[in-house]
Residue frames as a rotation matrix with the C-alpha (Angstrom) as fourth column:
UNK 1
-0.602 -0.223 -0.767 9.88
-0.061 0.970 -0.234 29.61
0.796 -0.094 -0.597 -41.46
UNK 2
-0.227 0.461 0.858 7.64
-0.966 -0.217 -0.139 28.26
0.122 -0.860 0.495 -38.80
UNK 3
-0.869 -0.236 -0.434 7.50
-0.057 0.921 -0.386 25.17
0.491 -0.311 -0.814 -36.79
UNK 4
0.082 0.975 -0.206 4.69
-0.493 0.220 0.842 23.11
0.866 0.033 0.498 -35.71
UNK 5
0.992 -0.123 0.004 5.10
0.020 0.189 0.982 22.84
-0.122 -0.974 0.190 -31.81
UNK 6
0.183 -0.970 0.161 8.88
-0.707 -0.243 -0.664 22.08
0.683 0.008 -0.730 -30.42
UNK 7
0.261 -0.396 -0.880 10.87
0.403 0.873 -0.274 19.98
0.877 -0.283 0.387 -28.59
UNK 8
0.716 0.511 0.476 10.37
-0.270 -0.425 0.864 19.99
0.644 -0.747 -0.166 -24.62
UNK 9
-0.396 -0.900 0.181 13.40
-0.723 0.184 -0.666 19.26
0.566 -0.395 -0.724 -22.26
UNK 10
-0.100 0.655 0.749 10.69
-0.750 0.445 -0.489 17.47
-0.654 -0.611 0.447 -19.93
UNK 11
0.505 0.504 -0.700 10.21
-0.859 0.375 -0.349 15.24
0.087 0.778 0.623 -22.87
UNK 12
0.730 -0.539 0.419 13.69
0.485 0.842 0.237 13.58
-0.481 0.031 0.876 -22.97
UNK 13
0.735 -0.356 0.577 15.27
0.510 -0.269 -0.817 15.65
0.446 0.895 -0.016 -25.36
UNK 14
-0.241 -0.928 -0.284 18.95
0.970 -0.244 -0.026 17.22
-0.045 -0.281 0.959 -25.08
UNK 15
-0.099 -0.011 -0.995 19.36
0.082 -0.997 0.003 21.11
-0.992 -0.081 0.099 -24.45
UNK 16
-0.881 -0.407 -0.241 21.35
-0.239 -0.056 0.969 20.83
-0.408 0.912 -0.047 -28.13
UNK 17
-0.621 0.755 0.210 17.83
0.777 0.628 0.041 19.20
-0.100 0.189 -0.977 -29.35
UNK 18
0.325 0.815 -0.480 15.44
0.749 -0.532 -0.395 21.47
-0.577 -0.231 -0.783 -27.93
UNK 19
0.279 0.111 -0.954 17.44
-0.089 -0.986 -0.141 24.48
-0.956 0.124 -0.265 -29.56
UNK 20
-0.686 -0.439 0.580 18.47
0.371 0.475 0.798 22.70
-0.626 0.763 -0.163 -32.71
UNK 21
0.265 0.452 0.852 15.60
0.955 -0.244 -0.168 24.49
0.132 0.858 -0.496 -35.06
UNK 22
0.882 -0.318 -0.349 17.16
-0.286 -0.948 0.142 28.20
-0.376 -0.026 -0.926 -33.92
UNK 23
-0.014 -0.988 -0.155 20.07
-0.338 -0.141 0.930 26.79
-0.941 0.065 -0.332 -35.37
UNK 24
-0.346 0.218 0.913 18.91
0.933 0.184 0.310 25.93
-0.100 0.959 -0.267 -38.81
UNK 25
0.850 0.491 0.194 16.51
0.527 -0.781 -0.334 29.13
-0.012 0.386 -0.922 -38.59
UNK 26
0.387 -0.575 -0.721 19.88
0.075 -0.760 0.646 31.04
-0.919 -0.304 -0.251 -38.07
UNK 27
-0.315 -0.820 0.479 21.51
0.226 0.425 0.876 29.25
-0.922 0.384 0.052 -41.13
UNK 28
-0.102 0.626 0.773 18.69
0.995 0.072 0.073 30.15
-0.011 0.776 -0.630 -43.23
UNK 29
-0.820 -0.130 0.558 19.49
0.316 -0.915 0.250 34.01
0.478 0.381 0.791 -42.50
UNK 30
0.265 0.927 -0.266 16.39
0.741 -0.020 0.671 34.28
0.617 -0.375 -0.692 -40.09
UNK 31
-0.733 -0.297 0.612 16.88
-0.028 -0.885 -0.464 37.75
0.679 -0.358 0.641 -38.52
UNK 32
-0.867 -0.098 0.489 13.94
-0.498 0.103 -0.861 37.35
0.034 -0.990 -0.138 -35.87
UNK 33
-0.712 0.136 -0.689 11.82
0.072 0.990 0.121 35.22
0.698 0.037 -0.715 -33.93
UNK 34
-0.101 0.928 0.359 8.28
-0.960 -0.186 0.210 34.99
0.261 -0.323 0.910 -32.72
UNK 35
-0.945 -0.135 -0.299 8.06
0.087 0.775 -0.625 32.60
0.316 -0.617 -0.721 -29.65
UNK 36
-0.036 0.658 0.752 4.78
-0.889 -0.365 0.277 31.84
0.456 -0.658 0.598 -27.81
UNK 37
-0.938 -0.123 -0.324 3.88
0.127 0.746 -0.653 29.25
0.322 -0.654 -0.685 -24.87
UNK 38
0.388 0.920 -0.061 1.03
-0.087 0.102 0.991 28.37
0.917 -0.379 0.120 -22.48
UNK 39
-0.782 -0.612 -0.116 2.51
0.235 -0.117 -0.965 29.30
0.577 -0.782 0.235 -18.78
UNK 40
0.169 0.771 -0.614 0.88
0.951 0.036 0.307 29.74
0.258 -0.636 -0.727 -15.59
UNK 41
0.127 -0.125 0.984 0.18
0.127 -0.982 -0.141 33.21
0.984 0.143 -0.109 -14.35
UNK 42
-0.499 -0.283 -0.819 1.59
0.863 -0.076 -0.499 34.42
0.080 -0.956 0.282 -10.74
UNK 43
-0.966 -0.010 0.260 0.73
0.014 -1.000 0.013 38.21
0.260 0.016 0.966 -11.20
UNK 44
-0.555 0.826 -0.102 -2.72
0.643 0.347 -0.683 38.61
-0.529 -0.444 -0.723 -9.38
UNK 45
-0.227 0.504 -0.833 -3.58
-0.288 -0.852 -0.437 41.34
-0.930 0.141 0.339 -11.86
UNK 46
-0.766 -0.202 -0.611 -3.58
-0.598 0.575 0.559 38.51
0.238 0.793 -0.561 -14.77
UNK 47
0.458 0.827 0.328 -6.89
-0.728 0.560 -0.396 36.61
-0.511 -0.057 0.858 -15.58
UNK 48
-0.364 -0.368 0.855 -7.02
0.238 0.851 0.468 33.26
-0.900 0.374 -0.222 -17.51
UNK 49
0.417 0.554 0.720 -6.76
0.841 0.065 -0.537 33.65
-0.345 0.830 -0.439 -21.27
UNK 50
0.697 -0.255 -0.670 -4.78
-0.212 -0.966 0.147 36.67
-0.685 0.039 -0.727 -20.84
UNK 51
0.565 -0.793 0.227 -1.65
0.644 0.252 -0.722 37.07
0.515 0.554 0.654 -23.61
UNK 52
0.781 -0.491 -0.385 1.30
0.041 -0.575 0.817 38.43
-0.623 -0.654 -0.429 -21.42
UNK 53
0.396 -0.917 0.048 4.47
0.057 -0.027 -0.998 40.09
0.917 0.397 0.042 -24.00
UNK 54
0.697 -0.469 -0.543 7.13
0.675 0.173 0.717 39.22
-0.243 -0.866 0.437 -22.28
UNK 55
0.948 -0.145 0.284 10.02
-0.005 -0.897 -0.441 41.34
0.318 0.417 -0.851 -21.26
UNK 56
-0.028 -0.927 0.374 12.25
-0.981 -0.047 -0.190 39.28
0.193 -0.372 -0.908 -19.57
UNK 57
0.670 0.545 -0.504 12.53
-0.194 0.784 0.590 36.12
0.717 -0.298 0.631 -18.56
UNK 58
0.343 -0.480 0.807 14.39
-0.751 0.376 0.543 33.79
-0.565 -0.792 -0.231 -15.24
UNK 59
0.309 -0.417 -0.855 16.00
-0.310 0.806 -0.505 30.58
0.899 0.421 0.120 -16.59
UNK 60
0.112 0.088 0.990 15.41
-0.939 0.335 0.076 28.02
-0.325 -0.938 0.120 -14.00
UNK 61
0.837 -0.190 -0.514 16.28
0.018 0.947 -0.320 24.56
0.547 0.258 0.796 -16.41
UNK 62
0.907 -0.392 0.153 18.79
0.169 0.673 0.720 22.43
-0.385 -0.628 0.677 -15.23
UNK 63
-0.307 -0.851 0.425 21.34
0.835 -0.027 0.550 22.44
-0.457 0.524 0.719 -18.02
UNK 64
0.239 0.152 -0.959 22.06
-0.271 -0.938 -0.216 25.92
-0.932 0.312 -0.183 -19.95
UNK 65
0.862 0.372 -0.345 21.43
-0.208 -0.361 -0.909 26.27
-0.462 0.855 -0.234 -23.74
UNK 66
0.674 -0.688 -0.270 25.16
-0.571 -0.253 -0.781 27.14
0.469 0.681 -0.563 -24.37
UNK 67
0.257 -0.851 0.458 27.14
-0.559 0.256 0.789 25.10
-0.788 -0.458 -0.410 -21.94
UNK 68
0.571 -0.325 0.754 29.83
0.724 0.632 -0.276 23.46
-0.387 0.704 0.596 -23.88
UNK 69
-0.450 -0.656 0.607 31.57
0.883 -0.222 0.414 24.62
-0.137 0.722 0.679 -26.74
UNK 70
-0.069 0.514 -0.855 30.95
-0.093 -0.857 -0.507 27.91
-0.993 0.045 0.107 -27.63
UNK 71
0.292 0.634 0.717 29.57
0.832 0.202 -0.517 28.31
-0.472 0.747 -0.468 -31.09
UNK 72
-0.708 -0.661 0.250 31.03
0.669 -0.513 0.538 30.79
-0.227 0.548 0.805 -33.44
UNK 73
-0.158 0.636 0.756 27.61
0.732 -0.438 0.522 32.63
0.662 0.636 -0.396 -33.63
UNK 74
0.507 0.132 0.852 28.02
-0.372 -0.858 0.355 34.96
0.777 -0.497 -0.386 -30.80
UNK 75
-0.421 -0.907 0.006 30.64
-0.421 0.189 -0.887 35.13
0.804 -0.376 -0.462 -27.73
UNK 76
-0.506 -0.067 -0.860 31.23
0.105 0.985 -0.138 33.11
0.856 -0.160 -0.491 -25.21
UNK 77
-0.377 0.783 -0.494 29.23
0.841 0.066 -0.536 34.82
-0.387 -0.618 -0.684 -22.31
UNK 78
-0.516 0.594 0.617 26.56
0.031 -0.707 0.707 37.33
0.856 0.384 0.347 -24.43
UNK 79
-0.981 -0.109 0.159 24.72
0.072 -0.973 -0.220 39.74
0.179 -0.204 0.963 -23.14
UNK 80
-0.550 0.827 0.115 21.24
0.726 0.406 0.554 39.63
0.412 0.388 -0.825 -22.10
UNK 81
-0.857 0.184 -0.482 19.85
0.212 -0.726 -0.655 43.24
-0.470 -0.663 0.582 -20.90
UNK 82
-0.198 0.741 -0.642 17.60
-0.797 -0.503 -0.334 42.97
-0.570 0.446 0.690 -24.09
UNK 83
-0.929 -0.347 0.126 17.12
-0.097 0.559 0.823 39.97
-0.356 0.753 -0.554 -24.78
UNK 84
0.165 0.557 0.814 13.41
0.983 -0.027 -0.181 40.29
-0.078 0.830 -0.552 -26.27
UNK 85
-0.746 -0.506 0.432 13.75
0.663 -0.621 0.418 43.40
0.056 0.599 0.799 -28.48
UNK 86
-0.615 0.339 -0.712 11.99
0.163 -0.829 -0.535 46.98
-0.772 -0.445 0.454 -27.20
UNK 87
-0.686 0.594 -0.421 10.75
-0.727 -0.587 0.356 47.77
-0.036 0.550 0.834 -30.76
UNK 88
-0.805 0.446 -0.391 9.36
0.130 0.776 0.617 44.68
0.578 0.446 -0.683 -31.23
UNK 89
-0.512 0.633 -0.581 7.35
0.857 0.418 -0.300 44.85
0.053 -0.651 -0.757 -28.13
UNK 90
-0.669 0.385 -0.636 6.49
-0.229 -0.920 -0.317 48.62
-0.707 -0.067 0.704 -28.68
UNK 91
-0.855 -0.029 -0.519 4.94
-0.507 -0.170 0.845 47.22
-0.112 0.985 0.131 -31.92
UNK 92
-0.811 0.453 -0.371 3.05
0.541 0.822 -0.179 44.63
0.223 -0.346 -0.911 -30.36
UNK 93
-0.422 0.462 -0.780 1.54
0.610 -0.492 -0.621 47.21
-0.670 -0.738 -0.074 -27.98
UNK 94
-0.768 0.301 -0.565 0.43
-0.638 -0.444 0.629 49.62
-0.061 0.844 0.533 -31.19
UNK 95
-0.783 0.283 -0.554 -1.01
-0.239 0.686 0.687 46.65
0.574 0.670 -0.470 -32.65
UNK 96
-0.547 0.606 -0.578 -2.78
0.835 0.447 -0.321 45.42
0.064 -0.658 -0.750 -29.73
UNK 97
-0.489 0.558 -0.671 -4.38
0.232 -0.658 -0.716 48.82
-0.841 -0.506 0.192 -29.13
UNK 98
-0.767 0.416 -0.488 -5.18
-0.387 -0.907 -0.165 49.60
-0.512 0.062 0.857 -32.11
UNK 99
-0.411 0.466 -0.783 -7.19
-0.075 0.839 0.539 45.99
0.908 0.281 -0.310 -32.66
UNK 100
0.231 0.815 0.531 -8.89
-0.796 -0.155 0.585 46.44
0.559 -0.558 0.613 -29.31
UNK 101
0.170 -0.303 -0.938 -6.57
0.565 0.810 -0.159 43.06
0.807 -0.503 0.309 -27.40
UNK 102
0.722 -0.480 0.498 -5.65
-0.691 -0.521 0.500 43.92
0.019 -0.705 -0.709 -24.09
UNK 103
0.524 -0.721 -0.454 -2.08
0.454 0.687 -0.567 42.46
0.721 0.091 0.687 -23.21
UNK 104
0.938 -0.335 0.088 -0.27
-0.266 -0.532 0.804 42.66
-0.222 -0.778 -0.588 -20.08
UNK 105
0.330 -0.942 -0.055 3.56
-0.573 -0.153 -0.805 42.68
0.750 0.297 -0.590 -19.63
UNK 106
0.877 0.096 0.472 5.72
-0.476 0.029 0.879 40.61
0.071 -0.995 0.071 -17.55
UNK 107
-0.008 -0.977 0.213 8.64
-0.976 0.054 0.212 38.45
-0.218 -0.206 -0.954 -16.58
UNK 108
0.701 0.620 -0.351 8.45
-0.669 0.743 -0.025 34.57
0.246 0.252 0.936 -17.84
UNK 109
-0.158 -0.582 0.798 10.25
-0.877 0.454 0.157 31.91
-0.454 -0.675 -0.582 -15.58
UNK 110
0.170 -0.275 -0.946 11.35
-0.616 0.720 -0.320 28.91
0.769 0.637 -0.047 -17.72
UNK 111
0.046 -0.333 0.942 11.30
-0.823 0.522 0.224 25.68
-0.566 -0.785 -0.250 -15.73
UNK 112
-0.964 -0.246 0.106 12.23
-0.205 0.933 0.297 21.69
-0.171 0.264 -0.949 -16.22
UNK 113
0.140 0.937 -0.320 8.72
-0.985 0.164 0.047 20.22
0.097 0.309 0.946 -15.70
UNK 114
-0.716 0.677 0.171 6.68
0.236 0.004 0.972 17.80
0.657 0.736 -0.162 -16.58
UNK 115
-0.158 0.863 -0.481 4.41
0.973 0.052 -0.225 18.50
-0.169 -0.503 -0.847 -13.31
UNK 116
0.075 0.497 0.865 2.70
0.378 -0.816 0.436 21.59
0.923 0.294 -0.249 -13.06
UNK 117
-0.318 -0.551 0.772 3.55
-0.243 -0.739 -0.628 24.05
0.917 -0.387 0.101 -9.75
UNK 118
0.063 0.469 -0.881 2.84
0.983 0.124 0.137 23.44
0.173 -0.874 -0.453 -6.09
UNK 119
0.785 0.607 0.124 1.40
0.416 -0.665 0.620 26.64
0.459 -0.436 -0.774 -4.78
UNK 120
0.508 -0.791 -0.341 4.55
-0.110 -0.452 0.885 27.38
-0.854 -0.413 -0.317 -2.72
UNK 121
-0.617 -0.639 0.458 6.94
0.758 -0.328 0.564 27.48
-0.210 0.696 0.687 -6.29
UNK 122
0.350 0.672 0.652 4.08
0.813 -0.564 0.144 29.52
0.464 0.480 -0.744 -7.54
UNK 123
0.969 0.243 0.044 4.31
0.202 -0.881 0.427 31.94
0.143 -0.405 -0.903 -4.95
UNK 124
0.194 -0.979 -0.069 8.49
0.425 0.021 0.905 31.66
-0.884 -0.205 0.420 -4.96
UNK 125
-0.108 -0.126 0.986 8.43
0.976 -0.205 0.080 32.74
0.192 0.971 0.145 -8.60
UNK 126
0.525 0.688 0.501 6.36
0.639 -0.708 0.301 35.64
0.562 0.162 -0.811 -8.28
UNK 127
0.601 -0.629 -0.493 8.89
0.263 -0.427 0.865 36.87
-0.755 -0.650 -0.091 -5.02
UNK 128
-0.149 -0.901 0.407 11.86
0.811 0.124 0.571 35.96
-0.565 0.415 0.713 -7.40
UNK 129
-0.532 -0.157 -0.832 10.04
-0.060 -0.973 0.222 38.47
-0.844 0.168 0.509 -9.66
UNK 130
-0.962 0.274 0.006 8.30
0.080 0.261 0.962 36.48
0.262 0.926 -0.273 -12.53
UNK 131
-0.557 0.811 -0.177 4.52
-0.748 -0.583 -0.317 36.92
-0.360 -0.044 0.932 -13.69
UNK 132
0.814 0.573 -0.096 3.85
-0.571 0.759 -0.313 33.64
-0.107 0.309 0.945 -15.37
UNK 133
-0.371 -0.774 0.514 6.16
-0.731 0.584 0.352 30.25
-0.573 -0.245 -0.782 -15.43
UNK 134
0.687 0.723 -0.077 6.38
-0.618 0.525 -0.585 27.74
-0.383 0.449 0.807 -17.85
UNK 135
0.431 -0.420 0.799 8.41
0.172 0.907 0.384 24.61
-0.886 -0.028 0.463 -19.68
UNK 136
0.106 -0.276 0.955 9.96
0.990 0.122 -0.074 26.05
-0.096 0.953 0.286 -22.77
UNK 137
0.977 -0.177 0.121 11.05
-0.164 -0.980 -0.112 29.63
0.139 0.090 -0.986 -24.40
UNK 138
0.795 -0.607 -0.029 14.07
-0.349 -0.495 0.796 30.25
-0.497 -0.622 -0.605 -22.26
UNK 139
-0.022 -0.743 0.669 16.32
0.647 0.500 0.576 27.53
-0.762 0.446 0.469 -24.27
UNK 140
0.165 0.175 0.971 15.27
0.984 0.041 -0.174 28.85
-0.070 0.984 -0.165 -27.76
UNK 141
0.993 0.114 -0.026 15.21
0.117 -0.974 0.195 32.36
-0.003 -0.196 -0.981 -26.61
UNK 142
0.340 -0.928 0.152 18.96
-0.208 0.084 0.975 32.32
-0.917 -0.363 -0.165 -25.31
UNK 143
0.130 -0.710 0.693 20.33
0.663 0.581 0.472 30.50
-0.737 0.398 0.546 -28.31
UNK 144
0.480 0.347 0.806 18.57
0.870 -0.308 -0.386 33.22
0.114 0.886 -0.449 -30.71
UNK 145
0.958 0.130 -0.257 20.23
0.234 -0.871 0.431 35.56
-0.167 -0.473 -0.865 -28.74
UNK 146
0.274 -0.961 -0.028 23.42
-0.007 -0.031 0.999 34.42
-0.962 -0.274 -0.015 -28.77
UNK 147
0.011 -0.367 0.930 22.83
0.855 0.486 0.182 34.04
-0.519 0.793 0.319 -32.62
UNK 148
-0.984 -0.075 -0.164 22.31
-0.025 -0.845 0.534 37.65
-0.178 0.529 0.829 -33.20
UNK 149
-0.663 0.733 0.151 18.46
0.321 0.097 0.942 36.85
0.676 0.673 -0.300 -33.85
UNK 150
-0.879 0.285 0.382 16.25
-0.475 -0.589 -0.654 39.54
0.039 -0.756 0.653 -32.02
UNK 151
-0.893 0.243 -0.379 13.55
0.314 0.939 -0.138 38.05
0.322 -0.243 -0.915 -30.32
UNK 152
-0.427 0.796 0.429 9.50
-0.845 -0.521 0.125 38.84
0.323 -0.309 0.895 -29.65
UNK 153
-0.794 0.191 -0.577 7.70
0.308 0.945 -0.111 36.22
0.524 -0.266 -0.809 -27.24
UNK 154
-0.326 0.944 0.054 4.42
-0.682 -0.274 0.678 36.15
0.655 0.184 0.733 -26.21
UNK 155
-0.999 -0.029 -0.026 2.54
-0.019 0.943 -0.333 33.90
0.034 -0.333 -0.942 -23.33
UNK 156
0.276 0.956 0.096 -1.32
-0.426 0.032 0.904 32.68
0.862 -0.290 0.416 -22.51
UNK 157
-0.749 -0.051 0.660 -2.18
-0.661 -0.004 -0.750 32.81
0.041 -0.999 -0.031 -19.21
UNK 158
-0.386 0.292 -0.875 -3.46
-0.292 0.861 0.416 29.29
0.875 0.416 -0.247 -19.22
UNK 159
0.220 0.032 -0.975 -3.79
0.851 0.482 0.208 28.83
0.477 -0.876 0.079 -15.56
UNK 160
0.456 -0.392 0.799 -3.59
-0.357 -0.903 -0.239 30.72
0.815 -0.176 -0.552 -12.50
UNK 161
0.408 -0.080 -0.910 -1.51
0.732 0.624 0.273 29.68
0.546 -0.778 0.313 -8.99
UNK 162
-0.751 -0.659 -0.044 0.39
0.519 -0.548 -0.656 31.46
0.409 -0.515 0.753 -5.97
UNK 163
-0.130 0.555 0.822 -2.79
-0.539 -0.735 0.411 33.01
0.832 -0.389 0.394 -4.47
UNK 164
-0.620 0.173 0.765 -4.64
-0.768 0.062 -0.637 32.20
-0.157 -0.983 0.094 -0.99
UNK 165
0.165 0.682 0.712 -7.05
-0.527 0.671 -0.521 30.02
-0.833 -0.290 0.471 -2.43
UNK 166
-0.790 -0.595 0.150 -5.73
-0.182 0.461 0.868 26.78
-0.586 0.658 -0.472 -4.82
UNK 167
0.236 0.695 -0.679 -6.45
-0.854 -0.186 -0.486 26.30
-0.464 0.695 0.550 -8.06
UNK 168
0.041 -0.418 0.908 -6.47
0.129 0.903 0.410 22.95
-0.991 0.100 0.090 -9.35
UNK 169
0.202 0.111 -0.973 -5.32
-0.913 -0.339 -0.228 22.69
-0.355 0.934 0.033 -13.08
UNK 170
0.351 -0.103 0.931 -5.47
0.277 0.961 0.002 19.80
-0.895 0.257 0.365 -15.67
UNK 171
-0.763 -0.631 0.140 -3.66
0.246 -0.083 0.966 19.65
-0.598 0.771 0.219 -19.23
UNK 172
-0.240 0.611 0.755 -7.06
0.927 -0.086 0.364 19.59
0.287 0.787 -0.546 -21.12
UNK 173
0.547 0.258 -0.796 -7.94
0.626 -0.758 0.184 22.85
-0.556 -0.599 -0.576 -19.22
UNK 174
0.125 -0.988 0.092 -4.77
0.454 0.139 0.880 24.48
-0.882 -0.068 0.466 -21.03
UNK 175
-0.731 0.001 0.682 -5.01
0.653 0.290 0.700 23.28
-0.197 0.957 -0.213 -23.88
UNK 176
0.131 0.667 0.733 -8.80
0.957 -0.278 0.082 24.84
0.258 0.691 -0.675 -24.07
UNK 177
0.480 -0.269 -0.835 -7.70
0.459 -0.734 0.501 27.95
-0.747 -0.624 -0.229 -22.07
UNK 178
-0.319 -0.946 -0.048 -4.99
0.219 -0.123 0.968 28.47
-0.922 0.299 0.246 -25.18
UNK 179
-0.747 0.119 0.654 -6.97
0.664 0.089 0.743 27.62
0.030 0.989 -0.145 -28.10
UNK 180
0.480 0.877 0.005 -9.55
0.874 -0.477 -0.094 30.26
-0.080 0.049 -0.996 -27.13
UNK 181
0.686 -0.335 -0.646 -6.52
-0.059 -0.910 0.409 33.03
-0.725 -0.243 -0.645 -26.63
UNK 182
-0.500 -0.837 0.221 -4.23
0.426 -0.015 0.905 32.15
-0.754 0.547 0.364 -29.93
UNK 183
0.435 0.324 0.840 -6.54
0.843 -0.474 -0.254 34.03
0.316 0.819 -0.480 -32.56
UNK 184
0.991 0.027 0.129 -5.81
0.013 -0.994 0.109 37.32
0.131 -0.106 -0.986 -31.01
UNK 185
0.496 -0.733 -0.466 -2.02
-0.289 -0.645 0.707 36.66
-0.819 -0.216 -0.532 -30.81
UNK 186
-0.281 -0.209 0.937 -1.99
0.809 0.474 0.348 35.41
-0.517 0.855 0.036 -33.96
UNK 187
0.827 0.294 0.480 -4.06
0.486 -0.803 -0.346 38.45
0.283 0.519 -0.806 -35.18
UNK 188
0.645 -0.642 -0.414 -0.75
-0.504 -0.765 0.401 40.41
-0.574 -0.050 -0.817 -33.75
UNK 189
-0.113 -0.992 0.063 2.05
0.099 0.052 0.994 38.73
-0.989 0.118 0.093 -34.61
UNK 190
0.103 0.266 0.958 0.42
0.900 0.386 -0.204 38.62
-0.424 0.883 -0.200 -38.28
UNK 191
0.982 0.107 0.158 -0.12
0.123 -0.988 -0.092 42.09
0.146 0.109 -0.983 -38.21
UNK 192
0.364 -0.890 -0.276 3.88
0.014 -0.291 0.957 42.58
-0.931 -0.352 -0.093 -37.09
UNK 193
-0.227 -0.730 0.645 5.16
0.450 0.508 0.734 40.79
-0.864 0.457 0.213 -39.75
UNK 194
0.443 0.210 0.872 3.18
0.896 -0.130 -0.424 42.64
0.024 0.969 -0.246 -42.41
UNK 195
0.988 -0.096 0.124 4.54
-0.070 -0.977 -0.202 45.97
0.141 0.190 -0.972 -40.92
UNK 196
0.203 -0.976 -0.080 8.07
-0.261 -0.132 0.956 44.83
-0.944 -0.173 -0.282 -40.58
UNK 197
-0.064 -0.308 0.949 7.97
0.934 0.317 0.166 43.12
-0.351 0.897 0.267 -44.10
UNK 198
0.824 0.340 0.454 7.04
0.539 -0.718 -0.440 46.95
0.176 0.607 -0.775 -45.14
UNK 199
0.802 -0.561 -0.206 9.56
-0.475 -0.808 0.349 48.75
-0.362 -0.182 -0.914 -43.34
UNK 200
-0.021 -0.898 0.439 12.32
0.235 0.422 0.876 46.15
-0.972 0.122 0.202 -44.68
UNK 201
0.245 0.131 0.961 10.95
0.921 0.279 -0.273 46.63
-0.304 0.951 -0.052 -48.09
UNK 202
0.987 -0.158 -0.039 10.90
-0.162 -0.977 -0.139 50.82
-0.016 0.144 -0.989 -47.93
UNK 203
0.537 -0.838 -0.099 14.48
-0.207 -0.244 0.947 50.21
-0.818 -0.488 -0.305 -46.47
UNK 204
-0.141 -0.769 0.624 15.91
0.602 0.433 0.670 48.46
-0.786 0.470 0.402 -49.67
UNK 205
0.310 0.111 0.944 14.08
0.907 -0.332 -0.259 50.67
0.284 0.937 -0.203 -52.19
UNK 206
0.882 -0.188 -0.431 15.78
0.184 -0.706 0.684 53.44
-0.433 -0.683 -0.588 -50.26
UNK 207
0.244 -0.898 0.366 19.21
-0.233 0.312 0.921 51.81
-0.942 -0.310 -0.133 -50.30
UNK 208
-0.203 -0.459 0.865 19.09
0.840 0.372 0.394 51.01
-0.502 0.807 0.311 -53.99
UNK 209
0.965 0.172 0.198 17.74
0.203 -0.968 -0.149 54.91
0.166 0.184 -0.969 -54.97
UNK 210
0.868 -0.469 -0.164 20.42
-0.369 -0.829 0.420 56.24
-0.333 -0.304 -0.893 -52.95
UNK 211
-0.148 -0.914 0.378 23.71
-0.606 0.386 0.695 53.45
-0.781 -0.126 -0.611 -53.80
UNK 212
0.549 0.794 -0.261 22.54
-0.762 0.347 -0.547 51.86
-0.343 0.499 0.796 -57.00
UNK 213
0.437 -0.504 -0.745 25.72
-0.482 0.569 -0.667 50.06
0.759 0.651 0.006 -57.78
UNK 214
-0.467 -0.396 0.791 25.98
-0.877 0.089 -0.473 48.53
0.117 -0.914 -0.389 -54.20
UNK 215
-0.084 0.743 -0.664 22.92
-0.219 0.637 0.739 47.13
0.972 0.208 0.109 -54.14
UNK 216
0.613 0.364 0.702 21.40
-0.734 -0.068 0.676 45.57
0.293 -0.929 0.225 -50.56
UNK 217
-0.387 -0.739 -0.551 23.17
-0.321 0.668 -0.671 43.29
0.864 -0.083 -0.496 -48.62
């Protein structure tokens, strides 16, 4: 399954909204998810155009994902020490080396929006501990988590801010900043999916060799 953009809290839209396609992808048996964004970079060792795998993120929206009822897909306060998934990102990192991408690593700070940082939030992030900060992820991320669906997320360093000398930024900027840095994480995540579709496939002809009257489940 894959979706064509998403729904932005900044927009108008309800938490329950914004995460409302991880909850169909869940129903449909979707085991994991490939997230990506356009976020500003804090980290002074990050150019523009970079692709940063995250490895963590802050969650700085207003309203959390799960307040409310709790959902029957995972308990009422889950766990997040992992919430994007080690192999995934070990896979990335293969992938990326052995296609010649560089990719840095970092922390990815999920705000409200719609404006774009003032220099002092910039440089408050970056204290707090994040590398790049942006308007989306953190909802969808969270919900997949709590659904049991392991998670691989990916940003372009679209912008930089938080240094000594400001950088003005404009939306078309972004935009062209992005569309010059989504082949190459498209060339990974493409490249994931063909080696996880292999190792799922080895796994079942395994499992039906070894249990033939089980079958997979």
């Amino acid at each position: 399954m894959a979706m064509q953009g998403r729904f932005h809290f900044y927009e108008g839209y309800s938490m329950k909204d914004v995460t409302f396609p991880v909850r169909v992808m869940y129903e449909l048996g979707i085991k994991t998810l490939f997230v990506s964004n356009a976020a500003g970079g804090m980290n002074p060792q990050f150019k523009i155009g970079d692709l940063m795998i995250i490895t963590d993120h802050i969650n700085f929206f207003p309203e959390h994902p799960l307040r409310g009822k709790n959902f029957p897909t995972g308990p009422r306060f889950p766990d997040m020490h992992e919430t994007y998934d080690l192999n995934l990102v070990a896979l990335a990192d293969e992938i990326a080396k052995e296609k010649g991408i560089k990719v840095q690593h970092g922390v990815y700070v999920g705000v409200q929006g719609p404006t774009f940082e003032t220099p002092a939030e910039y440089k408050m992030y970056h204290l707090l501990g994040g590398d790049a900060v942006g308007m989306s992820t953190v909802p969808e991320v969270i919900v997949a988590h709590h659904c049991g669906i392991r998670t691989f997320g990916v940003s372009v360093i679209t912008d930089l801010g938080g240094f000594d000398d400001p950088v003005e930024v404009s939306h078309e900027e972004v935009q062209e900043a992005a569309n010059q840095a989504q082949p190459y994480m498209t060339d990974i995540m493409r490249e994931m999916i063909v080696r996880s579709e292999k190792v799922e496939s080895a796994a079942k002809e395994m499992f039906n060799t070894d249990h033939p009257t089980e079958g997979w489940k």
